[in-house]
C-alpha positions as CSV (number, residue, x, y, z in Angstrom):
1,X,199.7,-50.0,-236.2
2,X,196.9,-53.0,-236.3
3,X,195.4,-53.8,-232.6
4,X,197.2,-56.8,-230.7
5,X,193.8,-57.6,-230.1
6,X,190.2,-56.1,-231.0
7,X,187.0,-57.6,-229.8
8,X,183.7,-57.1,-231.7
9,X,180.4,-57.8,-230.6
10,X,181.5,-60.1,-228.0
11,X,178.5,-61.3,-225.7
12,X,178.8,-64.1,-223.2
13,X,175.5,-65.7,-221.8
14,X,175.3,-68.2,-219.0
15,X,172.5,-71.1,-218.9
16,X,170.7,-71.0,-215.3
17,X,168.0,-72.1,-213.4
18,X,166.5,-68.2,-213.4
19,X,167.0,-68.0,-216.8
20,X,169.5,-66.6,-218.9
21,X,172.4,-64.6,-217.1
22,X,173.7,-61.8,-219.8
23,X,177.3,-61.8,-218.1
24,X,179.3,-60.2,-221.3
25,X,176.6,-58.5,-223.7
26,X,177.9,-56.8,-226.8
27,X,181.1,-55.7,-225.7
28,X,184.0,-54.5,-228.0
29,X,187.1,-53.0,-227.9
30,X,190.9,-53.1,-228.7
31,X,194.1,-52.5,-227.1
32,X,197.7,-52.2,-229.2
33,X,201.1,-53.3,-229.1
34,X,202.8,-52.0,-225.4
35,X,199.5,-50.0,-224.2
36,X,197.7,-50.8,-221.1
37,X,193.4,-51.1,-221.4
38,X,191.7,-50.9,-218.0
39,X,188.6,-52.2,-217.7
40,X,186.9,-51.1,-214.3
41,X,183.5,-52.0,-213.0
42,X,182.3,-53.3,-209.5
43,X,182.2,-56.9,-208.2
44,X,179.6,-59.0,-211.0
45,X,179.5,-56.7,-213.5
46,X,181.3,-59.2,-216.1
47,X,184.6,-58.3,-215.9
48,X,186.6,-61.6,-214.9
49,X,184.1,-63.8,-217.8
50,X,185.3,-61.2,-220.4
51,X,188.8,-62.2,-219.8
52,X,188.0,-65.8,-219.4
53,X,186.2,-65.6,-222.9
54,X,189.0,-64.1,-224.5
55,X,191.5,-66.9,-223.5
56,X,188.2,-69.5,-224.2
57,X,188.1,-70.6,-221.0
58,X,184.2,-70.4,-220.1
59,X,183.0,-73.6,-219.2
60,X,180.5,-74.6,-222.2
61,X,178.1,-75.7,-221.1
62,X,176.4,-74.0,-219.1
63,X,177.8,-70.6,-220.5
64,X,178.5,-70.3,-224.7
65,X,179.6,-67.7,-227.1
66,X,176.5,-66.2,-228.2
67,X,178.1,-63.5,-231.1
68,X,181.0,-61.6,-231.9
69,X,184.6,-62.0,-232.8
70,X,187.9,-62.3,-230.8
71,X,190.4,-60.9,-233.0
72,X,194.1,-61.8,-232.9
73,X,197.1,-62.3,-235.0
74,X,194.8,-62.0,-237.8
75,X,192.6,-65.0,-236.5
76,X,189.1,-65.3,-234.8
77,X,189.8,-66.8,-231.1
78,X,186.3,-68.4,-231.0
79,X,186.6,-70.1,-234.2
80,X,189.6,-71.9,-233.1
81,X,189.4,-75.3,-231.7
82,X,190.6,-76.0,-228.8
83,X,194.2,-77.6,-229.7
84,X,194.8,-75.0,-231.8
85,X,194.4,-72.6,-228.6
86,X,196.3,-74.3,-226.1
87,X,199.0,-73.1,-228.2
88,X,197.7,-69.5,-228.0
89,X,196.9,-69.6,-224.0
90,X,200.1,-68.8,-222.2
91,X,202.4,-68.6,-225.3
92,X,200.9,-65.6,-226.9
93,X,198.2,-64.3,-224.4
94,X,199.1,-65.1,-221.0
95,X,197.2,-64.7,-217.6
96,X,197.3,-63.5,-214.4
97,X,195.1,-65.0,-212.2
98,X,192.9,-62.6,-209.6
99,X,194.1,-65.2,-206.5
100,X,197.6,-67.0,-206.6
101,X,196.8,-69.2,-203.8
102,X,194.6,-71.2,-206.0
103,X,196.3,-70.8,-209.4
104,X,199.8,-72.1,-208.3
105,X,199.7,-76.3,-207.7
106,X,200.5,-76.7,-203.9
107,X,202.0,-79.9,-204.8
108,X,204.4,-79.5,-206.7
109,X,207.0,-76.4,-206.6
110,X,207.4,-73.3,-208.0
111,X,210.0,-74.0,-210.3
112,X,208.1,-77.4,-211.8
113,X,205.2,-74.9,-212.7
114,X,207.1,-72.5,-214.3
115,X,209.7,-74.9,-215.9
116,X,206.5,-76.8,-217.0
117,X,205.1,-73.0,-219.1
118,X,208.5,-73.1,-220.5
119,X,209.0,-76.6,-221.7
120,X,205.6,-76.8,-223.4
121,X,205.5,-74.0,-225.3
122,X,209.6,-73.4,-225.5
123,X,211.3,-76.6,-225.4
124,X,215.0,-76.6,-225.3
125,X,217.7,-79.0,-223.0
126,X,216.6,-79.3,-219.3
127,X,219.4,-77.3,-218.1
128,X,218.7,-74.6,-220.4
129,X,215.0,-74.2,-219.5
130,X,216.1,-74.4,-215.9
131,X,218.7,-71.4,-216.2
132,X,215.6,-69.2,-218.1
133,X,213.1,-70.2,-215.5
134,X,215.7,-68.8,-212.9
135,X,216.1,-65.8,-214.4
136,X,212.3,-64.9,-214.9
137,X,212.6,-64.9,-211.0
138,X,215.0,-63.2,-210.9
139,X,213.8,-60.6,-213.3
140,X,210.3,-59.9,-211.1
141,X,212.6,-59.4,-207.9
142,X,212.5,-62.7,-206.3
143,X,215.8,-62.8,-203.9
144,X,217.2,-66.3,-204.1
145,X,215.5,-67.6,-207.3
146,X,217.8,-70.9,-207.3
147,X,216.8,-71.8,-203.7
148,X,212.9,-70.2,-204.7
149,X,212.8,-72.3,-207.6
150,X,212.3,-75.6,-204.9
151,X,210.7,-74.2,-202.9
152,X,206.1,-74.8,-202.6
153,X,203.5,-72.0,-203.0
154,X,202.6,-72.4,-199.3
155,X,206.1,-71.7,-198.4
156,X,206.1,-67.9,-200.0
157,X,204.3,-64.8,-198.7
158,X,201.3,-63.4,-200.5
159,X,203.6,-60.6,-202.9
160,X,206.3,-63.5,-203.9
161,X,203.4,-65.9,-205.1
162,X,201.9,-63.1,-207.3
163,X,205.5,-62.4,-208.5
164,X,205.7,-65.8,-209.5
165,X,202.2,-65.6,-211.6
166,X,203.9,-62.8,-212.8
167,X,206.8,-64.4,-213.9
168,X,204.8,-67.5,-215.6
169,X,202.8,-65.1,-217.6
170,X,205.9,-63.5,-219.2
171,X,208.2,-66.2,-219.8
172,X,207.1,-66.8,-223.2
173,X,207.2,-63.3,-224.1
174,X,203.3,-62.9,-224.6
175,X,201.8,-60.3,-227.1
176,X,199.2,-59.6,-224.5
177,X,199.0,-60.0,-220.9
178,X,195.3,-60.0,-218.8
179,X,195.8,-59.3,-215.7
180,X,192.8,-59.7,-213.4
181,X,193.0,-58.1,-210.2
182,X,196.6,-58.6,-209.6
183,X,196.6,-57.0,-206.6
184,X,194.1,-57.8,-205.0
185,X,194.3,-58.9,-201.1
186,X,197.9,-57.5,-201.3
187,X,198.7,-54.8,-199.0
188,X,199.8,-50.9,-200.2
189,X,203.4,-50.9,-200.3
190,X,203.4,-54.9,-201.7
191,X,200.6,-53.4,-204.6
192,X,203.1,-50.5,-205.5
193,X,205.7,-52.9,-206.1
194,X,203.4,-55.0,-208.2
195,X,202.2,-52.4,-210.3
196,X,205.6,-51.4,-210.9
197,X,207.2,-54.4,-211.7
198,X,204.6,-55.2,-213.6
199,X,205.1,-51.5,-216.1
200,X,208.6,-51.8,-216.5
201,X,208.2,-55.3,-217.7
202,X,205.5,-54.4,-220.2
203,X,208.2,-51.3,-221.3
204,X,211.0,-53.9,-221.5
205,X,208.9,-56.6,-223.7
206,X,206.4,-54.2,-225.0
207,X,203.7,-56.6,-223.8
208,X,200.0,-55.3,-224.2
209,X,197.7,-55.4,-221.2
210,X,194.4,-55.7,-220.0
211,X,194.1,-55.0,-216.6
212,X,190.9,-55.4,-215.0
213,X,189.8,-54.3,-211.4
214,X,187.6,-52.2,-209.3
215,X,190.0,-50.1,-208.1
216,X,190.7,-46.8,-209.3
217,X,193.6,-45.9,-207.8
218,X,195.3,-48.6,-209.8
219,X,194.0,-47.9,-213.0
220,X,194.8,-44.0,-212.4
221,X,198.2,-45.7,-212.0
222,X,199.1,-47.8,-214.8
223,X,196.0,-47.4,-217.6
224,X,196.5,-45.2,-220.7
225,X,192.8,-46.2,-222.1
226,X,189.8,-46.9,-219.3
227,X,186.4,-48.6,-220.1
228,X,183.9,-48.6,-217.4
229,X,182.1,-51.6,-217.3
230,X,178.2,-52.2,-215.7
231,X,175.9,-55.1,-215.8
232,X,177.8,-57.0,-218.7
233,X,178.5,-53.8,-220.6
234,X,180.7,-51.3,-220.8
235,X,179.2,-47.7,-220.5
236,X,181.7,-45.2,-221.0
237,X,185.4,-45.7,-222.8
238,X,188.1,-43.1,-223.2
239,X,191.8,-42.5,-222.3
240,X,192.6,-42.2,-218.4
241,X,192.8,-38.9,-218.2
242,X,189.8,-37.7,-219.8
243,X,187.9,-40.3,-217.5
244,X,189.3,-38.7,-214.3
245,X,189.3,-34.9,-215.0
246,X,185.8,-35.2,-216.9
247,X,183.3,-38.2,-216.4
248,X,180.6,-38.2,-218.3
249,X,178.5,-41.3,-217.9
250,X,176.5,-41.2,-214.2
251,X,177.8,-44.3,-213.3
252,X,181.6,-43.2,-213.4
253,X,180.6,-39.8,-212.1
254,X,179.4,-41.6,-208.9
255,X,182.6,-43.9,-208.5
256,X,184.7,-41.1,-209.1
257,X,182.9,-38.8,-206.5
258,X,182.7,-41.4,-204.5
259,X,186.6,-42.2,-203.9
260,X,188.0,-40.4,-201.0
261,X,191.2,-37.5,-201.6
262,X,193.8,-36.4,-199.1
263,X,193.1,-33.1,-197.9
264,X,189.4,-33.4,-199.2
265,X,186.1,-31.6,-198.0
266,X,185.3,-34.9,-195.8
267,X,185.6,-34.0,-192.1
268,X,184.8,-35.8,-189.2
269,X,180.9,-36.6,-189.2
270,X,180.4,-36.4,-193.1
271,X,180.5,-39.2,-195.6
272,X,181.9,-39.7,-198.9
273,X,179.0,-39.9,-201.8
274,X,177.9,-43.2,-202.6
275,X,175.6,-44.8,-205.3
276,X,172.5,-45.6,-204.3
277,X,170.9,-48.9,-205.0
278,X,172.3,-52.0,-206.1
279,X,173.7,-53.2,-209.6
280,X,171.1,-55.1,-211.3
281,X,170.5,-58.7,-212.1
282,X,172.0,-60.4,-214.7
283,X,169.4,-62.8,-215.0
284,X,166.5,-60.1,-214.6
285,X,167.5,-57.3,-216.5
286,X,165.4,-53.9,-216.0
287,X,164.4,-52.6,-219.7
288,X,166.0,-49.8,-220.6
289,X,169.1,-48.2,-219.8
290,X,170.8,-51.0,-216.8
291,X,171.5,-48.4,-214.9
292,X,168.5,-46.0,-214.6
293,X,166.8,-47.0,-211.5
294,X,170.2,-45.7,-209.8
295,X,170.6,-42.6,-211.9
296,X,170.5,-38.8,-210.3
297,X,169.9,-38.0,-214.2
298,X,167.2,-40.6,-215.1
299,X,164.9,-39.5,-217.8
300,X,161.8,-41.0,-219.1
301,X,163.2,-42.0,-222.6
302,X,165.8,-44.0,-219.9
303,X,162.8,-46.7,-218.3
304,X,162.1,-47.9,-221.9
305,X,165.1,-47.8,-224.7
306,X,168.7,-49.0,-224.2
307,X,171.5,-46.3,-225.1
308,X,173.2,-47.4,-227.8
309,X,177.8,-47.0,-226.9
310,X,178.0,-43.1,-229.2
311,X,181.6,-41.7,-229.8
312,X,181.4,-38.8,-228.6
313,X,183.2,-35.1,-229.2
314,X,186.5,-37.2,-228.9
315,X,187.1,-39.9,-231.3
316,X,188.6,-42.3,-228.8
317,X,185.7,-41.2,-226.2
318,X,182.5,-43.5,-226.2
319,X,179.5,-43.0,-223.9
320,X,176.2,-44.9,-223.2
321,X,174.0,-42.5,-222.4
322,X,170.5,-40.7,-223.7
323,X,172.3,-37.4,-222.1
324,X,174.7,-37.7,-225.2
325,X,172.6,-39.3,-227.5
């Protein structure tokens, strides 16, 4: 089955003041048809410019495309101009925005925003792109979707507004669906509901998705393939449960070790293991692996080459690391 989208090369550079900020730096991947990709990696690390850069959104300048390809429907994203992707962006990859609040227009209502998705890229009689916008509310679990429909984003709780976003993003029936940070600032019980509205969707269209956060608990939730990401690259990639039941990078040992368990060895008085340091400038980059000066394993050959991303004894398992090189 060919990708719904594969990524090669892609790097992502920003124009600064500093210097040069190496926000996305040779990263590639793909994700198929109905599978879920999570890309995990703590705040600054690249994650939300990736996503940006694959729907062309990076504000050029002061960042540009420096190399690679965005592959999809046969087609390179970046060679694409820009009224050619408008038809792309919301039609066939859609977008879920990390904040509602400030993705949904607080003046005008929920069911001009989504009736507006609909419209452009769907057309059909007023009436008719009415009824489908109603039932897209319905279909995320909004109770009342007529009276929801008039109603502003200011006037709907914190779950509803990211039901709508959800519900804007699949109305066109997308191929592939980024979702970045969806749950953020949403509480437990609202995030459960999120995460599974948002699977049987993706059963029910056979939508692929990118989900990108920092939290683990989420990926371990909803992700068939992880990539951990650090300092604009990604370090280790391989299917969710090899990640969890046998880390091999240092950087995703320490996020897993460091993520607390029910019924775990941490009593009163002892705290959960952290990683020391801080993640590196973008703009400053240390030489060498990006992430030795934190590493327990730090070796010599570490300060002064870059790993290369190596499959490793799995062929869907890729690590950045001179430990496997």
């Amino acid at each position: 089955m060919a990708p719904a989208l594969k990524i090669e090369g892609l790097s992502t550079f920003f124009a600064t003041p500093r210097g040069e900020v190496r926000a996305v730096d040779d990263v590639s991947f793909q994700v198929e048809a109905g599978d879920t990709l999570g890309i995990v990696g703590e705040s600054g690390c690249g994650k939300t410019v990736l996503s940006l850069s694959i729907m062309k959104l990076v504000p050029t300048p002061p960042g540009r495309y420096i190399a690679g390809r965005i592959l999809f429907d046969n087609q390179d994203l970046l060679a694409l101009p820009e009224k050619e992707m408008r038809k792309i962006r919301g039609k066939s990859i859609s977008m879920i925005f990390q904040e509602p609040m400030t993705s949904l227009n607080p003046v005008f209502s929920i069911g001009d925003q989504l009736r507006e998705t609909l419209e452009l890229h769907q057309g059909g009689p007023p009436r008719e792109v009415w009824e489908r916008a109603v039932e897209m509310l319905r279909r995320v679990g909004i109770a009342q979707p007529e009276r929801r429909m008039r109603d502003f984003p200011h006037q709907l709780s914190g779950g509803m507004r990211q039901r709508v976003m959800i519900a804007m993003a699949l109305s066109c029936r997308p191929r592939l669906m980024i979702a970045d940070e969806p749950t953020t600032a949403l509480d437990v019980t609202i995030q459960a509901q999120i995460l599974a509205l948002m699977k049987q969707l993706q059963r029910d269209l056979g939508t692929a998705v990118i989900l990108i956060t920092h939290d683990l608990g989420v990926i371990s939730q909803t992700a068939r393939q992880v990539a951990m990401m650090y300092a604009g690259q990604f370090v280790e990639c391989a299917e969710a449960e090899a990640i969890f039941s046998r880390p091999l990078h240092p950087y995703t040992v320490g996020l897993m070790e460091s993520m607390p368990r029910m019924g775990g060895e941490f009593g009163p008085g002892r705290r959960l293991p952290m990683i020391s340091g801080g993640a590196p400038d973008l703009a400053a980059l240390p030489s060498g692996c990006r992430f030795h000066e934190r590493c327990p394993d730090v070796m010599p050959i570490c300060r002064d080459l870059e790993p290369p991303l190596e499959k490793q004894e799995n062929p869907r398992r890729y690590v950045r690391c001179w430990k496997y090189g």
